[in-house]
Backbone as CSV, one residue per row, in Angstrom:
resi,resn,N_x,N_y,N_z,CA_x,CA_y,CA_z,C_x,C_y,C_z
1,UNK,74.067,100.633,112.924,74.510,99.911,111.726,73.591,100.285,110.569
2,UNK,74.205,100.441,109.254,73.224,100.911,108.222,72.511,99.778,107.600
3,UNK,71.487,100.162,107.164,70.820,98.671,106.166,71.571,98.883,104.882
4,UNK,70.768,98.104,104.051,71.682,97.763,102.708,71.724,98.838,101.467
5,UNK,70.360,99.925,101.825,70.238,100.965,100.915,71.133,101.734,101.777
6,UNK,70.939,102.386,102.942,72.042,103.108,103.258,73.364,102.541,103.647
7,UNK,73.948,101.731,103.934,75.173,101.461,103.197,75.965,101.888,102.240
8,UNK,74.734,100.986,101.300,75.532,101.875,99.596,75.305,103.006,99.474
9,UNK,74.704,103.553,100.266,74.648,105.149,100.050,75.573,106.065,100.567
10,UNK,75.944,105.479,101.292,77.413,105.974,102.308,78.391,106.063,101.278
11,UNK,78.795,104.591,100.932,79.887,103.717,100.146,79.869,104.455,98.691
12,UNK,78.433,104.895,97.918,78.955,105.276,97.093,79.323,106.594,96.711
13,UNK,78.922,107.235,97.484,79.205,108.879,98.053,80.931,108.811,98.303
14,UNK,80.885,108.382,99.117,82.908,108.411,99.685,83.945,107.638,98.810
15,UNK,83.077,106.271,97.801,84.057,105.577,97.095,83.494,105.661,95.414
16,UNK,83.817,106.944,94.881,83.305,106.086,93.038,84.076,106.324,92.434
17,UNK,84.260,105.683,91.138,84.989,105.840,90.552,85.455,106.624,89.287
18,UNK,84.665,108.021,89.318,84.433,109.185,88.852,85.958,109.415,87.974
19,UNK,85.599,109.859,86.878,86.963,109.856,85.877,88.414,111.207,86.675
20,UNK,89.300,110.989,86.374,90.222,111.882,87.175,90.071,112.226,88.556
21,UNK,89.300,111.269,89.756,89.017,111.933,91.054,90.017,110.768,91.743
22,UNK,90.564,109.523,91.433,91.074,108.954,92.238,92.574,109.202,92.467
23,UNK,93.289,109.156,93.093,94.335,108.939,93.814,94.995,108.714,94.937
24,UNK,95.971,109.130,95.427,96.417,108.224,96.737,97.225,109.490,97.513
25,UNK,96.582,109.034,98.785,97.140,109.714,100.064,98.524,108.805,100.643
26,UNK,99.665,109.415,101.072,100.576,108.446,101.855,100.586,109.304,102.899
27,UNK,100.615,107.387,103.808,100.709,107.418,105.512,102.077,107.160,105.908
28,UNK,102.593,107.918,106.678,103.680,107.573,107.593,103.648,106.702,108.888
29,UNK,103.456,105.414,108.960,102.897,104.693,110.542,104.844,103.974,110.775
30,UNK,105.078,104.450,111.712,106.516,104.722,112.557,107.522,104.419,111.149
31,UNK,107.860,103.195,111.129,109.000,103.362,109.699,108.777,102.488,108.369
32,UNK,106.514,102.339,108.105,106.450,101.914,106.973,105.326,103.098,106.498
33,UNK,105.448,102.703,105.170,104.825,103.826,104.511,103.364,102.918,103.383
34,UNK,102.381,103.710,103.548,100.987,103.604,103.190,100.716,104.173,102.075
35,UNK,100.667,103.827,100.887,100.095,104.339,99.892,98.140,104.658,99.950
36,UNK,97.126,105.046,100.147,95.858,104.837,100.521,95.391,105.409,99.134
37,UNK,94.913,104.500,97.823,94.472,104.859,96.750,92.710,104.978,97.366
38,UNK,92.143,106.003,96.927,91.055,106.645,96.701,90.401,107.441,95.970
39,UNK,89.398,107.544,95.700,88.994,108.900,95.165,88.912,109.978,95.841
40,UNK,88.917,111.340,95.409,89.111,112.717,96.125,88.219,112.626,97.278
41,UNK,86.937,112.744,96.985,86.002,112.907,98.136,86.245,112.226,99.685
42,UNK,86.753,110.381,98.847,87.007,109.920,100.241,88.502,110.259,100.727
43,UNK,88.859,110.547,100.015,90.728,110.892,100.598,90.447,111.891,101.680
44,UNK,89.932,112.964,101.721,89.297,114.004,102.462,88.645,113.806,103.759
45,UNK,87.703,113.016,103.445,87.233,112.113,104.322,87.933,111.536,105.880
46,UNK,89.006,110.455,105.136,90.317,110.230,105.197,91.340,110.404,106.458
47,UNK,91.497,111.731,105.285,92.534,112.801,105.796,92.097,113.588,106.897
48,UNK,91.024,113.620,107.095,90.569,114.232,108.332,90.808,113.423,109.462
49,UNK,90.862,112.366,109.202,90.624,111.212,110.367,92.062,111.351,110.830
50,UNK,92.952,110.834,109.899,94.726,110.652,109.910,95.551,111.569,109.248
51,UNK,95.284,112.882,110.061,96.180,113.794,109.377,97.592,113.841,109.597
52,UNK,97.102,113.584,111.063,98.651,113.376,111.668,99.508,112.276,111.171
53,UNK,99.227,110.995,110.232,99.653,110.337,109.485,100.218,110.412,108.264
54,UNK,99.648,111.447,107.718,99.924,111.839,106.467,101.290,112.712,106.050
55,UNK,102.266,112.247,104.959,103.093,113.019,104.511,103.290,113.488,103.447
56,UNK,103.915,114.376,103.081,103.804,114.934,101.381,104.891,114.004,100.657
57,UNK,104.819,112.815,99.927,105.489,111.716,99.345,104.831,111.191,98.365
58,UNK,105.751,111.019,97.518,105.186,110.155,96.077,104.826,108.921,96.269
59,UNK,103.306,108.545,96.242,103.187,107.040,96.437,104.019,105.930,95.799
60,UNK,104.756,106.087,94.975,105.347,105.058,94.819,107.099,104.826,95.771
61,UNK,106.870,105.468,96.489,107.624,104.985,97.534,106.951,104.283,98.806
62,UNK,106.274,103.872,98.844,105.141,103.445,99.708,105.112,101.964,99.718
63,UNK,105.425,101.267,101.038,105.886,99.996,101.405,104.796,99.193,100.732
64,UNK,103.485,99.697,101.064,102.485,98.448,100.657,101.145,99.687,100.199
65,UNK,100.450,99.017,99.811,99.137,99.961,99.071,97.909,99.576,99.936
66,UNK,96.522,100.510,99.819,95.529,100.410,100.855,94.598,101.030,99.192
67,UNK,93.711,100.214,99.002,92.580,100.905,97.514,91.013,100.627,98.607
68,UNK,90.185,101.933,98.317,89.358,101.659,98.670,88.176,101.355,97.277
69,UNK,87.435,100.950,97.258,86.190,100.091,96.194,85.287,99.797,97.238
70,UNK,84.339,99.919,95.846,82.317,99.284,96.219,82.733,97.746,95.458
71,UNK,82.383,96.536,96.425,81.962,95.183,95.785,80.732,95.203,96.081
72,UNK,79.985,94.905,95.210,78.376,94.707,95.433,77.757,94.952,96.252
73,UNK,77.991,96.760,96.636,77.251,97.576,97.212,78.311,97.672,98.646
74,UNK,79.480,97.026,98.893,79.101,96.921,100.030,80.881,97.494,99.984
75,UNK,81.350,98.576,100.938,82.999,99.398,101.039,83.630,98.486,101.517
76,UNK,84.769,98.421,100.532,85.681,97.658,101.571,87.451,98.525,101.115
77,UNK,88.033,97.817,102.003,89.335,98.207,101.885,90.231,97.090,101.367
78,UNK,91.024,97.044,99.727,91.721,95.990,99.477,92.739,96.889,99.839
79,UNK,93.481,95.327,100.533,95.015,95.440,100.758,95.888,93.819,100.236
80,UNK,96.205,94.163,99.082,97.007,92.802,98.755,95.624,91.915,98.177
81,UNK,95.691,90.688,98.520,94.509,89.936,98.163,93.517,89.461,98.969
82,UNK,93.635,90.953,100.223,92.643,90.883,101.314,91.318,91.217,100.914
83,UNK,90.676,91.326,101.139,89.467,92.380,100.862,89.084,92.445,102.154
84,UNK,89.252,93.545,102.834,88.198,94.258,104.255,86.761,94.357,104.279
85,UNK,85.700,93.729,104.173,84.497,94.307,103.887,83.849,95.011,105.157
86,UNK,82.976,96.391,104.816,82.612,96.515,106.057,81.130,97.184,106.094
87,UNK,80.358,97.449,106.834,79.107,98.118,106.666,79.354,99.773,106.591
88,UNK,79.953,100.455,106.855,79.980,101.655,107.076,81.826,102.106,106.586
89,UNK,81.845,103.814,106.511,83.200,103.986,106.207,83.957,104.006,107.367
90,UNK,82.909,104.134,108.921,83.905,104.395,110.039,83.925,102.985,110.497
91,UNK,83.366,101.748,109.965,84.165,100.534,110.471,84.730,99.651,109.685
92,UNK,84.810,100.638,108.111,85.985,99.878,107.326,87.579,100.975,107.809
93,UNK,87.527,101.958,108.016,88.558,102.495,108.663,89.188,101.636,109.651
94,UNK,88.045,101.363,111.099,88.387,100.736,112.078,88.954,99.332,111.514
95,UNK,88.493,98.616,110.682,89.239,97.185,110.198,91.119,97.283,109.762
96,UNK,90.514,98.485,109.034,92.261,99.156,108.119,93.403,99.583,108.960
97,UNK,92.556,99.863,110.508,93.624,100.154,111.343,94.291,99.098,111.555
98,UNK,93.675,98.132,112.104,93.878,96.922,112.706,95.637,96.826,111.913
99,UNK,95.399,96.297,110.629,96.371,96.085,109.682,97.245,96.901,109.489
100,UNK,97.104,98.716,109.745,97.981,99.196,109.644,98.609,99.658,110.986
101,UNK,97.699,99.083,112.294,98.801,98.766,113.430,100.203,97.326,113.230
102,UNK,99.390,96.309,112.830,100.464,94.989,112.452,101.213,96.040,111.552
103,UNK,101.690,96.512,110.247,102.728,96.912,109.639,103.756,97.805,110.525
104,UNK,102.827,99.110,111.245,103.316,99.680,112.285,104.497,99.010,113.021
105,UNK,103.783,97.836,113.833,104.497,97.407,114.613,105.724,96.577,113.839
106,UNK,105.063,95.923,112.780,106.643,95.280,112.152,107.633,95.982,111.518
107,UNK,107.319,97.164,111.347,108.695,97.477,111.029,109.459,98.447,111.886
108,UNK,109.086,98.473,113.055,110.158,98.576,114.005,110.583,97.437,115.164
109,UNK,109.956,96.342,114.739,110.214,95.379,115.746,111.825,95.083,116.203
110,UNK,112.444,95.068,114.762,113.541,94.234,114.844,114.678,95.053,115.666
111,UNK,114.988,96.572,116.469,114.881,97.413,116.754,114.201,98.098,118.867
112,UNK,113.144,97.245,118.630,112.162,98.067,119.532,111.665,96.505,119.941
113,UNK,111.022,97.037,121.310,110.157,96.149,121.769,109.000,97.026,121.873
114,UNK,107.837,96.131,121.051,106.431,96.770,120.844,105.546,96.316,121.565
115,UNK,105.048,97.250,122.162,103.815,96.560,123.319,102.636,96.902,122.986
116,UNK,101.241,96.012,122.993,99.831,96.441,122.223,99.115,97.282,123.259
117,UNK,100.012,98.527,123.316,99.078,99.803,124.528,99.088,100.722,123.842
118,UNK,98.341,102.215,124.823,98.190,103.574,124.347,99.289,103.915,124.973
119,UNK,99.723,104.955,125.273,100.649,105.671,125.982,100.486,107.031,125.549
120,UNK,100.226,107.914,127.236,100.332,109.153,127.597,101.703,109.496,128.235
121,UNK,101.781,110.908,128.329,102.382,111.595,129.486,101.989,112.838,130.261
122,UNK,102.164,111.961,130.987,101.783,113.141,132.007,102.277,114.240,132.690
123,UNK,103.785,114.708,132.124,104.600,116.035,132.411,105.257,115.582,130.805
124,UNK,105.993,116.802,130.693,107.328,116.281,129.698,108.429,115.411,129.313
125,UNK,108.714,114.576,128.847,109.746,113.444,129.062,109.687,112.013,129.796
126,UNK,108.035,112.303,130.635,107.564,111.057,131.184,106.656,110.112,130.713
127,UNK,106.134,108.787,130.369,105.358,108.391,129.909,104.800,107.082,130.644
128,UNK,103.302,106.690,130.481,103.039,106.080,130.804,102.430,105.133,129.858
129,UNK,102.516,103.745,129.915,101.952,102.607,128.826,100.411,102.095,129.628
130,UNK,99.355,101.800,129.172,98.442,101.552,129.322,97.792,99.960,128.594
131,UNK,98.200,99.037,128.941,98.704,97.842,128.041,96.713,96.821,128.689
132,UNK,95.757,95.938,127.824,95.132,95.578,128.191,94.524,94.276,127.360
133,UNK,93.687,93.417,127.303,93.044,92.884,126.389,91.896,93.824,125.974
134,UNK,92.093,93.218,125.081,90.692,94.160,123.792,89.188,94.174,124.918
135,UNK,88.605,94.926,125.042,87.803,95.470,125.824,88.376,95.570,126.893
136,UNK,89.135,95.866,127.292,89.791,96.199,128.741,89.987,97.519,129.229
137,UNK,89.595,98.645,128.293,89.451,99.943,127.977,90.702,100.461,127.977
138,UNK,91.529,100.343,126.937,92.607,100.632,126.735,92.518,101.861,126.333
139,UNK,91.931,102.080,125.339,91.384,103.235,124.485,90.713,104.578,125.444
140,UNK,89.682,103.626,126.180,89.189,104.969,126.803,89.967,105.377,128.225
141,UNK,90.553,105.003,128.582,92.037,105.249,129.407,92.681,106.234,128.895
142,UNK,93.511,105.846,127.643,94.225,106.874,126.846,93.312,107.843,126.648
143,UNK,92.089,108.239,126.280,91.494,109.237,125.952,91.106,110.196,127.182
144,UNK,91.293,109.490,128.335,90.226,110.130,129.887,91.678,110.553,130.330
145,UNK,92.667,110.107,129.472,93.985,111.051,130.572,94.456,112.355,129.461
146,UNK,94.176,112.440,128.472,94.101,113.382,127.048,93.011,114.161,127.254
147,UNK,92.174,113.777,128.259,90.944,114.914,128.254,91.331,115.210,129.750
148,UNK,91.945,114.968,130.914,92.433,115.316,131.794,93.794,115.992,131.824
149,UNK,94.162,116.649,130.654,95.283,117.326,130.058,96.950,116.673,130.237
150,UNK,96.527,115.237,129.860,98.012,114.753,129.662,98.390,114.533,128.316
151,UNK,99.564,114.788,127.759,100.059,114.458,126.509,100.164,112.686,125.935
152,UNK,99.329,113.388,124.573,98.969,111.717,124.009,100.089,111.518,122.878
153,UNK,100.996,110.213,123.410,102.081,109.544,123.391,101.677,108.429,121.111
154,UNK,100.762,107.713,121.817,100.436,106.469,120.977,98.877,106.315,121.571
155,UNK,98.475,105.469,120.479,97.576,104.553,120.689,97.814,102.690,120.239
156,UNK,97.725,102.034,120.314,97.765,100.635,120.045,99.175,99.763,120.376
157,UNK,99.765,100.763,119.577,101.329,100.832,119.255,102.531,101.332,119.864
158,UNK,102.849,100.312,121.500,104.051,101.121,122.284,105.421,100.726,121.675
159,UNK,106.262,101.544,120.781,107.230,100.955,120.313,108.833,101.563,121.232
160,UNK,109.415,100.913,122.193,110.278,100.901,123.073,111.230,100.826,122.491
161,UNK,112.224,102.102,122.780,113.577,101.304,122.798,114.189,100.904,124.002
162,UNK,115.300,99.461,123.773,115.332,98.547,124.384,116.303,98.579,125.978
163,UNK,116.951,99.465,125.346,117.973,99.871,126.411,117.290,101.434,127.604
164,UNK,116.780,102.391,126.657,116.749,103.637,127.341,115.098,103.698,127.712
165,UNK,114.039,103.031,127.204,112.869,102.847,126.988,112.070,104.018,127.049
166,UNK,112.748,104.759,126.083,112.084,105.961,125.250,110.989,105.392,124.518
167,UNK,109.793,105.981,124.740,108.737,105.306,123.582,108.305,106.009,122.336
168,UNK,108.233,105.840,121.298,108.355,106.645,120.127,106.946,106.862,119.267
169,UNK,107.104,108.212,119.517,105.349,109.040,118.827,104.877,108.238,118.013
170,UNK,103.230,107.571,117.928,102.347,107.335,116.912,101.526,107.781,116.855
171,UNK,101.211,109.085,116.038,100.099,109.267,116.404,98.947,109.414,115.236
172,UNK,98.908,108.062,115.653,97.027,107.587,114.955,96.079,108.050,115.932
173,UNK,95.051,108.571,115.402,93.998,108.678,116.196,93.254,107.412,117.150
174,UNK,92.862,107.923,118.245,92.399,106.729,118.945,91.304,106.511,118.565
175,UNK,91.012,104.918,118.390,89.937,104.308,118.166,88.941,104.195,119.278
176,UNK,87.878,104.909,119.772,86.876,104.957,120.441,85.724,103.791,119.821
177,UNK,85.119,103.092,121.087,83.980,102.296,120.901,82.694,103.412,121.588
178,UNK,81.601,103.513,120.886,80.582,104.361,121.617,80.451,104.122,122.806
179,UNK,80.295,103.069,123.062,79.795,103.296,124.818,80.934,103.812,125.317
180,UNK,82.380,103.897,125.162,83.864,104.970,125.853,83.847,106.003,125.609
181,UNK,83.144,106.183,124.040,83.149,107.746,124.184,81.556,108.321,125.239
182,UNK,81.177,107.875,124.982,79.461,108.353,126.259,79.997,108.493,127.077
183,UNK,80.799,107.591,127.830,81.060,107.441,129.017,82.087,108.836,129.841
184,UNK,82.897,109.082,128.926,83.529,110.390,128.993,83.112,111.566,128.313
185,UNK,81.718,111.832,127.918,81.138,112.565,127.982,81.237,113.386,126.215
186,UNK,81.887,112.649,125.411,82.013,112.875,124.140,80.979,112.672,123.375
187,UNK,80.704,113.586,122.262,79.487,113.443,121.506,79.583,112.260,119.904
188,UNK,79.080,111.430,120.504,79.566,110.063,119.311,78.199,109.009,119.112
189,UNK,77.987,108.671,118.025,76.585,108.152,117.825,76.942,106.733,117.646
190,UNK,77.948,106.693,116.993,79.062,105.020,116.527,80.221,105.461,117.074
191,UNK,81.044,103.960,116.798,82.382,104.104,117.152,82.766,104.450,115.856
192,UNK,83.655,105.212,116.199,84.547,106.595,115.420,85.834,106.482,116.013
193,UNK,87.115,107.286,115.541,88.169,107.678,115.853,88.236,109.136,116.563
194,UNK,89.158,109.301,117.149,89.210,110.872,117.836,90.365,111.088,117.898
195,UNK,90.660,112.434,117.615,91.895,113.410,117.529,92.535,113.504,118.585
196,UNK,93.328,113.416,119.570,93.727,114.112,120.502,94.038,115.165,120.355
197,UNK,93.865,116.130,121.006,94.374,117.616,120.363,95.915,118.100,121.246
198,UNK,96.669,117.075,121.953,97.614,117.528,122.393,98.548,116.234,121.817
199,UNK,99.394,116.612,121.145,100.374,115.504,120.290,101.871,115.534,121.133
200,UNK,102.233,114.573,121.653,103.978,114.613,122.017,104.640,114.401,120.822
201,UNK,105.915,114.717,120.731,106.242,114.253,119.282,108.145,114.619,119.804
202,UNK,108.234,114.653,120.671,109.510,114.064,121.448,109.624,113.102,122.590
203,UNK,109.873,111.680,122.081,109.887,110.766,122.672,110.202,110.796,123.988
204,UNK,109.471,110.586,125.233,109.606,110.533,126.441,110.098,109.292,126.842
205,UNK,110.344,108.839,127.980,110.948,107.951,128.487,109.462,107.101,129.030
206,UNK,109.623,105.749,129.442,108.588,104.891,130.143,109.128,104.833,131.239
207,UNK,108.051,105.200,131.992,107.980,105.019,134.085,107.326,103.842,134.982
208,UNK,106.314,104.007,134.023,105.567,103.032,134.069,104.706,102.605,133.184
209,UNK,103.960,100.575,133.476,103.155,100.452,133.037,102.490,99.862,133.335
210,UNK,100.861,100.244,132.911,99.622,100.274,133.843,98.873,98.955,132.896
211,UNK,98.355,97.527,133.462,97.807,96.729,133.013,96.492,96.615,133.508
212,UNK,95.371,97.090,132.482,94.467,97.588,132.918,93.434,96.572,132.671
213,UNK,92.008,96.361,133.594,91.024,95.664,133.749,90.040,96.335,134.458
214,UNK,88.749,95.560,134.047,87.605,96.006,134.229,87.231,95.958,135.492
215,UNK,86.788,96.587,136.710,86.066,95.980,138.098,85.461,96.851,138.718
216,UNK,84.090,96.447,138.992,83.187,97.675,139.722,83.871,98.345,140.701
217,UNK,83.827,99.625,140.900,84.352,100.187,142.480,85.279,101.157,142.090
218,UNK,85.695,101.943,143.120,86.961,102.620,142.717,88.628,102.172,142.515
219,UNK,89.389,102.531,141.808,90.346,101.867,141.076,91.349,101.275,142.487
220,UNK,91.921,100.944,142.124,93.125,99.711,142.988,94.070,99.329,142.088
221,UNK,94.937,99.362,142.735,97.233,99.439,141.996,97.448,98.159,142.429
222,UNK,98.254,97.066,141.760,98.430,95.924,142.511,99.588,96.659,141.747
223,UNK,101.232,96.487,142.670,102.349,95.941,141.419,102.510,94.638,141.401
224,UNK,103.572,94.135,139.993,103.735,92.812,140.061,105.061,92.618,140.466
225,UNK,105.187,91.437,140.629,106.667,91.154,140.649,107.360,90.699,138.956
226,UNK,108.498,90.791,139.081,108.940,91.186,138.152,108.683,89.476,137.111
227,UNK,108.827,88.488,137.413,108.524,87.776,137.169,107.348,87.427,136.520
228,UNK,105.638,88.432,137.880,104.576,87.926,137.602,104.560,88.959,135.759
229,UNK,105.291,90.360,136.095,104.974,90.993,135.010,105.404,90.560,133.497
230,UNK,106.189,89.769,133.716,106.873,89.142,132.594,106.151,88.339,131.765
231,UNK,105.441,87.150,132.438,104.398,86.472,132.729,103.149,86.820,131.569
232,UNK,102.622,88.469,132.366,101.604,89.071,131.856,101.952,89.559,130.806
233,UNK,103.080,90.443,130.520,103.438,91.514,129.432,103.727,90.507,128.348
234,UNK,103.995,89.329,128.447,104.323,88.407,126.972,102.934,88.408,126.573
235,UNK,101.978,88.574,126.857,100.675,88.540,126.036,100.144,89.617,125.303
236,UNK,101.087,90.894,125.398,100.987,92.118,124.566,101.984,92.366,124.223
237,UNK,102.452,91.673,123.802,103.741,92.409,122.893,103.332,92.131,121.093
238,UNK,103.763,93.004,120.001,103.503,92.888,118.795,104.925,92.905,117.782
239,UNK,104.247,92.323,116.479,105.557,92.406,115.404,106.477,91.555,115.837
240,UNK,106.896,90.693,116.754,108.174,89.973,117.453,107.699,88.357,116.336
241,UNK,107.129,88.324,115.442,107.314,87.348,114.907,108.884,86.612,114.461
242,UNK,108.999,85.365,114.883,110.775,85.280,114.269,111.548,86.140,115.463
243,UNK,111.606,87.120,116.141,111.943,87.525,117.227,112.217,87.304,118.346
244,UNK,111.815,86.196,118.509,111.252,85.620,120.004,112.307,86.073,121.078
245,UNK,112.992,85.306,120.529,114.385,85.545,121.489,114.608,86.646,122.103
246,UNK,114.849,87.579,120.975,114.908,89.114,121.561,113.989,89.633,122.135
247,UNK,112.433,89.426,122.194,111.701,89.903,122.696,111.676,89.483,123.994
248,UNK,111.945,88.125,124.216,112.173,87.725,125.300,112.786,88.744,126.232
249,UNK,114.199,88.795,125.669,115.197,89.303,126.809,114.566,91.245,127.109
250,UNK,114.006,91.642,125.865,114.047,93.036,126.227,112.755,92.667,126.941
251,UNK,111.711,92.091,126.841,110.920,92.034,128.204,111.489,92.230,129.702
252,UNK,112.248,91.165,129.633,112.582,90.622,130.828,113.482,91.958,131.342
253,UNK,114.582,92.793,130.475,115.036,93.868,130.890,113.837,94.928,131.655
254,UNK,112.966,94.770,130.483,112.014,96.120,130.745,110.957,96.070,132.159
255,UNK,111.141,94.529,132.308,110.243,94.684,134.262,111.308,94.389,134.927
256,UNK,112.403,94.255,134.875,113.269,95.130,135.898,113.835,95.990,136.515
257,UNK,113.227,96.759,135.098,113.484,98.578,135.266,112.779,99.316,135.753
258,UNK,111.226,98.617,135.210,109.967,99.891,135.269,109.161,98.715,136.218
259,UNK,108.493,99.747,136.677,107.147,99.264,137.416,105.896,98.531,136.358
260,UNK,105.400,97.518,137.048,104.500,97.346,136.304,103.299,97.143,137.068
261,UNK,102.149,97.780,137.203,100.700,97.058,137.812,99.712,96.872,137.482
262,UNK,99.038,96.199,137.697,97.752,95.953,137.567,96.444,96.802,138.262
263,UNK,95.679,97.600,137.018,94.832,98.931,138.057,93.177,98.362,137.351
264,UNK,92.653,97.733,138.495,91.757,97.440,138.446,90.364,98.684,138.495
265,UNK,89.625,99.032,137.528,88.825,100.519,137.283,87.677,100.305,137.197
266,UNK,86.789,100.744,137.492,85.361,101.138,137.139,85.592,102.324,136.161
267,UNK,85.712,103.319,136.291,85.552,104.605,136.177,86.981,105.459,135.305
268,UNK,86.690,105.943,134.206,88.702,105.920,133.553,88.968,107.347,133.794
269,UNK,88.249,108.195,134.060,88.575,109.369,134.651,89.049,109.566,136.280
270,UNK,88.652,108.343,136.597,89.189,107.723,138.438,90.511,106.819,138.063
271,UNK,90.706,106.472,137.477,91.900,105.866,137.070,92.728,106.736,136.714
272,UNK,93.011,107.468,135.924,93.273,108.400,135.776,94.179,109.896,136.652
273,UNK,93.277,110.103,137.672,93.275,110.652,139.059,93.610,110.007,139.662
274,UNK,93.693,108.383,140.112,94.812,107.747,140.707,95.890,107.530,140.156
275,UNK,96.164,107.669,139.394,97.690,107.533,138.469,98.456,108.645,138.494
276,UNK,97.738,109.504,138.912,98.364,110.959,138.894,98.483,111.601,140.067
277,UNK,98.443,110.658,141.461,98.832,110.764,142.300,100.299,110.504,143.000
């Protein structure tokens, strides 16, 4: 974490407000659009992170706006009459995701059933959802099967359709916490975002999905019953605000179709290797 001189030293390097340097990058996140006002330096910045987000579009077609600014020394990201504040640019990013997973997910809700996982595949046309509570290593799951050469689907954001449960490309970079990236052997000092370098970008179908938790030892498959999964999977689903109903039922479709278990892991490169058995 930076102190308060380096902070602003970060913040004012990536955010000033230098005459003719600001403008705006637009994001494509599934079917809303991101205006991200900045100045050049940090757009770059940015754009490195979420390229795969980015489209060539006139911001003013852009659902909602993202401005980055210094408040009294300290970066934040306004959105609306939010203000994000954060110590650093890679955990005011990480805050901005957050928010631009919720838009993500709402505007395909009405449509899709959205589940709060990563999703790989692991051949062509197959996919797997990786669904967990926040530290449950959702993230470094998705990343240990992307570095075990499976195709990276999504991160955060499983957006289903309801009938055929095709899951449909997002691809934001995954949000890594340092100790996930160490752990798989990545060179990371903070938590940062990471590229996958293998993108699907023709929607595969869901086979399964893997509800993942923490437990010393080598990994273990429980399935559920369709019931218990129903149960569980209502606690990750996103965007279904006002929805209910429907989310309901395409749940209830979707663990009658697909498998669902519970893979208890130590190790996400052993998880991994059991899943792919």
């Amino acid at each position: 974490m930076l102190n308060g001189a380096g902070r602003a030293g970060v913040a004012e390097r990536l955010v000033s407000d230098d005459a003719g340097g600001r403008g705006a990058m637009v994001l494509q996140v599934l079917d809303a659009r991101i205006a991200w006002w900045a100045p050049a330096d940090a757009r770059a910045w940015l754009k490195e992170r979420l390229t795969d987000l980015v489209v060539d579009a006139d911001p003013a077609t852009a659902d909602i706006e993202f401005r980055w600014t210094v408040v009294d020394g300290d970066l934040r990201c306004v959105h609306g009459d939010a203000h994000m504040q954060s110590v650093s640019p890679n955990h005011c990013l990480s805050e901005a995701m957050i928010e631009i997973n919720r838009l993500a997910a709402r505007s395909v809700a009405t449509d899709r059933l959205v589940l709060h996982a990563g999703v790989v595949s692991p051949e062509l046309g197959r996919a797997i959802a990786l669904c967990g509570r926040s530290g449950a290593g959702k993230s470094t799951a998705t990343t240990a099967a992307v570095l075990a050469g499976w195709g990276f689907v999504a991160d955060e954001v499983c957006a289903l359709h309801p009938a055929t449960f095709a899951v449909r490309p997002y691809p934001r970079p995954i949000g890594l916490r340092l100790g996930g990236a160490q752990a798989l052997g990545l060179d990371r000092r903070q938590d940062d975002t990471w590229r996958p370098p293998t993108l699907v970008t023709d929607p595969p179908v869901l086979e399964q999905v893997v509800l993942v938790a923490r437990r010393p030892g080598p990994p273990q498959l429980r399935r559920l019953s369709p019931a218990a999964a129903l149960e569980e999977l209502a606690n990750h689903t996103l965007g279904g605000d006002g929805l209910e109903r429907h989310v309901f039922r395409r749940l209830e479709h979707l663990v009658r179709s697909v498998p669902v278990v519970v893979a208890e892991y130590e190790s996400a490169p052993e998880l991994i290797d059991t899943l792919d058995r």
